[in-house]
N, C-alpha and C positions, 0 to 999 in steps of 0.2 A: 526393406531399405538396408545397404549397406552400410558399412562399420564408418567408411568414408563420405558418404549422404549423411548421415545422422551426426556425426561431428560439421559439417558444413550447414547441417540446419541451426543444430545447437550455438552455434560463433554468431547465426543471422542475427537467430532469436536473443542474446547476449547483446548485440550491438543495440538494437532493436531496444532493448529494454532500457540499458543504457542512455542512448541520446534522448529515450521518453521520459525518463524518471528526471535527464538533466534538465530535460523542458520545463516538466512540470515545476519543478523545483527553485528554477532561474528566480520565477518574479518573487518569491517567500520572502527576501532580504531587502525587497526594494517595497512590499505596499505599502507597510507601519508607518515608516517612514515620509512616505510620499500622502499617505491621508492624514499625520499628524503635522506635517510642518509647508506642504503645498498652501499657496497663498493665493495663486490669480486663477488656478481649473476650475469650472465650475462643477467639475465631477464632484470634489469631495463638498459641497455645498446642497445637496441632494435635499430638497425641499425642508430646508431650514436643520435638519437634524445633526444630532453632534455627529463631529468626527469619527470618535471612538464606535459609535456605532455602527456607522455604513462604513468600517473600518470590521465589523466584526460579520455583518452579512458579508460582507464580500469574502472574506477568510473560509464563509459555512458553504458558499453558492457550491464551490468546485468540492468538496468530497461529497454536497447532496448531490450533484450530478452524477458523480463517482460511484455513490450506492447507485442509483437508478440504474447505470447506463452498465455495472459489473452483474446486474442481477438478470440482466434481457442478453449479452452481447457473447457470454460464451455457451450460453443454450443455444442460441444461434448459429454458433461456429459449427457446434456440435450436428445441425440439421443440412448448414448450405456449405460447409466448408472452413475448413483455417483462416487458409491464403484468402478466400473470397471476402470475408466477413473483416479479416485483419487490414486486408485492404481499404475497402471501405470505410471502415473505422478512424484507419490513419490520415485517411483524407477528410476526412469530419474535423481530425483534431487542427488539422493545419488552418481551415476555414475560422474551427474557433480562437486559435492564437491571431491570427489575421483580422478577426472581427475584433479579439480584445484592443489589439493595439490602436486602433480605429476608432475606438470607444473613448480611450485614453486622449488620443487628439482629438475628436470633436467634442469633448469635455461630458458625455451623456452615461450618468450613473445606470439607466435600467441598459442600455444599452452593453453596459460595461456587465454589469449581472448577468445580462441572459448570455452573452458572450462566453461568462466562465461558467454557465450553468452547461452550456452545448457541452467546450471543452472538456468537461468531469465526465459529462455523459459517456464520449467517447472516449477519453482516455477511460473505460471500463474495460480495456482491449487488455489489459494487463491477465487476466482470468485467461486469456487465448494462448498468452507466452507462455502461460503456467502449463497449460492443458497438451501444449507441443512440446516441451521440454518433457514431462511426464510420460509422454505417447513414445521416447525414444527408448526406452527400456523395452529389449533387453540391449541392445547393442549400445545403451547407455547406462548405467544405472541409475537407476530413477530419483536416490536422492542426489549421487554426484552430480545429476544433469539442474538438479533443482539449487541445491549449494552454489552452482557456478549461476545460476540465475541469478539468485539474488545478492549476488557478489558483487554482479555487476550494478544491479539497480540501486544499494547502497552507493558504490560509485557513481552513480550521477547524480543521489541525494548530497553528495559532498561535492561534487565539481559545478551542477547548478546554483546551489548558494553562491559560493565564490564567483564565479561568472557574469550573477546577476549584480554582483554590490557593483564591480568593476562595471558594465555596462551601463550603469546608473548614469555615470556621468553623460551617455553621449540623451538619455530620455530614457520617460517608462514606459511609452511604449516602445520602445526598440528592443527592450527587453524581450516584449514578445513576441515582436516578430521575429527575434534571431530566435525562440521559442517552437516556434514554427516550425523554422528551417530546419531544426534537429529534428523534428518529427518528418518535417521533408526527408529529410536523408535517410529517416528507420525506412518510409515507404517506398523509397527505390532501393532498397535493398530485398525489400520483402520481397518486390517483382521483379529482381532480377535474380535471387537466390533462392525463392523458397521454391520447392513445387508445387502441383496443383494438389489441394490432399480431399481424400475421399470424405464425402458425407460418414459421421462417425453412427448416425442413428436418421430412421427414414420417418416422416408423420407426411400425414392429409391435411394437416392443420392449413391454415392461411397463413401469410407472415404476421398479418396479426391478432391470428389467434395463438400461432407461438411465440407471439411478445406477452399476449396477456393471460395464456391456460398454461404455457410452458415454460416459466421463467424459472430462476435458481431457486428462488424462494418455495417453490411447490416441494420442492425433496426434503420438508421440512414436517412432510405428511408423517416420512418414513421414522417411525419410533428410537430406533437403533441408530439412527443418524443423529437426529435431535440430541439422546444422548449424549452420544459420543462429542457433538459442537457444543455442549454444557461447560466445559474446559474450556473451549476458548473464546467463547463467550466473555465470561467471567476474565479470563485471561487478558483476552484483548481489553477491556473494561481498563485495568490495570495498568497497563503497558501503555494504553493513548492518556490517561492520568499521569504516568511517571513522565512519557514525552512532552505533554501539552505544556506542562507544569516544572519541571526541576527547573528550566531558565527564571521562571519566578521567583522558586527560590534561591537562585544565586545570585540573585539584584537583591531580594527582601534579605535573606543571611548573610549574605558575604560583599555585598555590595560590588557585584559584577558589573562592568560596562558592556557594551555590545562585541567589541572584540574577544572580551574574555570569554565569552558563550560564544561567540562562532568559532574558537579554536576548542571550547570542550567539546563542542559537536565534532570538530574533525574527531577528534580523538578517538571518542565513541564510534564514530562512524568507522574510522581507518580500524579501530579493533575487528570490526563487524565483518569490513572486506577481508580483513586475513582471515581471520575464523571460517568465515564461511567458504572460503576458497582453498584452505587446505584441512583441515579436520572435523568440520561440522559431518561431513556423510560420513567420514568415519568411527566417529563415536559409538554411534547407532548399531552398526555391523558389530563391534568388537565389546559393549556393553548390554545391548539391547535397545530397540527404541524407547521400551517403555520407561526401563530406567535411565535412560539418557533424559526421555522428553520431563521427566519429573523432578529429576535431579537438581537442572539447570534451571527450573523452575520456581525450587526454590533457594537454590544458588541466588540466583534474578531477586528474588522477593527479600532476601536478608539482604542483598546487598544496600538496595534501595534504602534499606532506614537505616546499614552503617552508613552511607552517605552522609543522613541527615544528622550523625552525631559529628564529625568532623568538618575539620577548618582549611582551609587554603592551604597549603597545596598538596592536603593527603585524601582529598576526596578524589584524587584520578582516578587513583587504583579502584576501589569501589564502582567507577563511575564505567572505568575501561571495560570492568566483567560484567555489568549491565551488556555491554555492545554485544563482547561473546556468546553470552545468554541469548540473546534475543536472536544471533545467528544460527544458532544450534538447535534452537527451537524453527525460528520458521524454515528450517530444513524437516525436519523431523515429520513435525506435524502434517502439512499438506502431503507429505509423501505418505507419510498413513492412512490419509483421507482418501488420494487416489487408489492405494493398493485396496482398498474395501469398499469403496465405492464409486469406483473407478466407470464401473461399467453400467451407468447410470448417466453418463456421458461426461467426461471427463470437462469439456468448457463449462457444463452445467454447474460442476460439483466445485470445479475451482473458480466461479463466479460465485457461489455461496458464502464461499471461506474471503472474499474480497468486501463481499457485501455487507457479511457480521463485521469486517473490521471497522468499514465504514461507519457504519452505521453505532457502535460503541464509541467512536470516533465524533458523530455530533453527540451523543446523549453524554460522553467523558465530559466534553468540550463547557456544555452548560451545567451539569451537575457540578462538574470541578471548580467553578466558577464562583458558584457559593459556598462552596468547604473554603476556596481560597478566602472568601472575607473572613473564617477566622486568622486562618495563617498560612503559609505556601506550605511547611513544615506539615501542617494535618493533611494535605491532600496529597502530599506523598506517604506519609504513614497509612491512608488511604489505597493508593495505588498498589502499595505493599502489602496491605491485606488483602487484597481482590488478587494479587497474583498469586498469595499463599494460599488461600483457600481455593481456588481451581483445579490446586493437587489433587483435594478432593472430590472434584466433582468427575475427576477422567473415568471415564470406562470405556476399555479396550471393546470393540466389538468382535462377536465371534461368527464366523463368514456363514456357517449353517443358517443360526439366526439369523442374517442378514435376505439369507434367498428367499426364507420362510414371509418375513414380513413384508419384501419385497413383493412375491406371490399374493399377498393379503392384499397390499395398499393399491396392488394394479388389477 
């Protein structure tokens, strides 16, 4: 591939990312709302039970879809193709914003569930963008290409909120079907820009024997991997605690209202886009990965409880190098995972790294849930600790070992 195919794959996969992370994102500002104070739907009425409750499945349906469907969908890619499987995928996800909002008018709770449970599934397609962007090295470099990924997906984590409160007014389901339509547009772009890309690895398997002998979760056999995701692990553990939770504590300490936490989110968020669109990949080059990726690590980890010592309006700064942190890292990181384990099938390897986030992601979600009945304050002190102690748990893999154990496990 040329220097000019590979910049025109990389803008697809960027937009691509983009209008999917806005999707996902749109309805986050409209449910809370809409299952605490909706009065005549019978959705939020679901067989007598509180609000707050099918208030909180519904919140878990779409990232349990999300683990499932990031753990089966880039081992996949990996066997039948990018374009084939991203394709596909993107057409899933449209059906499921299409089904949610449908679910929304005919007032049916399981309905509404299994709808974001498909959605999460397929949105597992994000592990494909990762694995294409990666695949562009050397005529790209592998973290710049991954830095401007997630530059963008931060971008539609910020322009999806926004989009969706303002939508609110016209209904919630409209929400997702204009939801959709964004997914609409990533998948005529995919087919009109990407090319056809070659199967990256060949099996006899059936499709669904390489849904259920070959998913991401198998590479977990390999010793020196395991390792090596012991960091973020623990890391992510941290990081879905600090997110789940600081807006808690800005209502419990500071007595935030809902505007005032959806403008600290931009803030964070716009920190994130800059960072990672102009210095994140170069850190790494001019410091080292390792001490970048450890550094801002625990940059990230101290920051998190100056947070929790200050007051209105000196907790930005603290709050701003949270965003930076956490740009600098999901650069770093995955492009280490690929460059060492890359050839193990790149959808495969970057479905893993989606999977563990997911998935510390519900286990933050409920564990953090009972730290908070003490205080919102302990379960960032919490979050803080899980990111500082994952310093310790890195270890750099070294490639010899890698073939050696590789040779064993197969």
């Amino acid at each position: 591939m040329d220097i000019l195919k590979a910049r025109a794959t990389l803008a697809t996969v960027m937009l691509v990312t983009l209008l999917g992370s806005a999707g996902v994102a749109l309805p986050y500002p409209v449910l809370s709302p809409y299952f605490m104070n909706e009065s005549s739907n019978p959705l939020v009425y679901f067989m007598g039970w509180d609000a707050k409750i099918l208030l909180g499945i519904a919140l878990a349906t779409y990232p349990l879809g999300l683990l499932i469907g990031s753990n089966v969908i880039g081992s996949l890619s990996d066997r039948y193709g990018r374009k084939k499987v991203l394709v596909y995928s993107l057409i899933g996800s449209v059906l499921g914003y299409v089904a949610t909002g449908l679910a929304v008018t005919q007032g049916s709770y399981l309905f509404f569930i299994v709808a974001r449970l498909i959605t999460g599934f397929f949105e597992g397609n994000i592990s494909i963008a990762r694995a294409i962007a990666v695949e562009l090295h050397p005529q790209i470099d592998r973290s710049r290409a991954l830095s401007l990924l997630y530059s963008t997906g931060y971008a539609g984590w910020l322009i999806g909120p926004l989009a969706g409160g303002y939508l609110m007014d016209y209904g919630v389901d409209m929400t997702f079907y204009i939801g959709g339509l964004a997914v609409l547009l990533s998948l005529l772009l995919v087919l009109i820009v990407l090319e056809k890309s070659v199967p990256q690895k060949s099996s006899g398997l059936s499709i669904w024997q390489e849904i259920t002998q070959n998913h991401s979760a198998t590479l977990l056999r390999i010793p020196h991997l395991r390792q090596f995701l012991w960091y973020y692990f623990v890391f992510t553990l941290g990081i879905n605690a600090f997110y789940e939770f600081y807006p808690l504590w800005l209502v419990e300490e500071l007595d935030f209202n809902s505007k005032q936490i959806g403008w600290t989110t931009v803030i964070i968020t716009s920190v994130m886009v800059f960072v990672s669109s102009t210095v994140a990949d170069k850190l790494p080059r001019r410091f080292g990965e390792k001490r970048s990726l450890l550094f801002g690590t625990i940059v990230f980890g101290s920051a998190v409880i100056v947070t929790t010592q200050l007051i209105d309006p000196y907790i930005y700064l603290p709050l701003a190098l949270t965003g930076a942190c956490i740009a600098v890292i999901n650069v770093i990181f995955p492009s280490m995972l690929s460059e060492y384990f890359g050839h193990l099938g790149q959808g495969k390897v970057m479905g893993l790294q989606v999977s563990i986030f997911c998935f510390t992601n519900v286990v933050i979600s409920i564990v953090g849930s009972f730290i908070a009945l003490i205080s919102a304050t302990t379960t960032l002190f919490t979050a803080s600790a899980l990111i500082l102690c994952s310093v310790f748990l890195f270890k750099k893999p070294e490639n010899h070992l890698i073939v050696e154990e590789i040779k064993v496990a197969t």
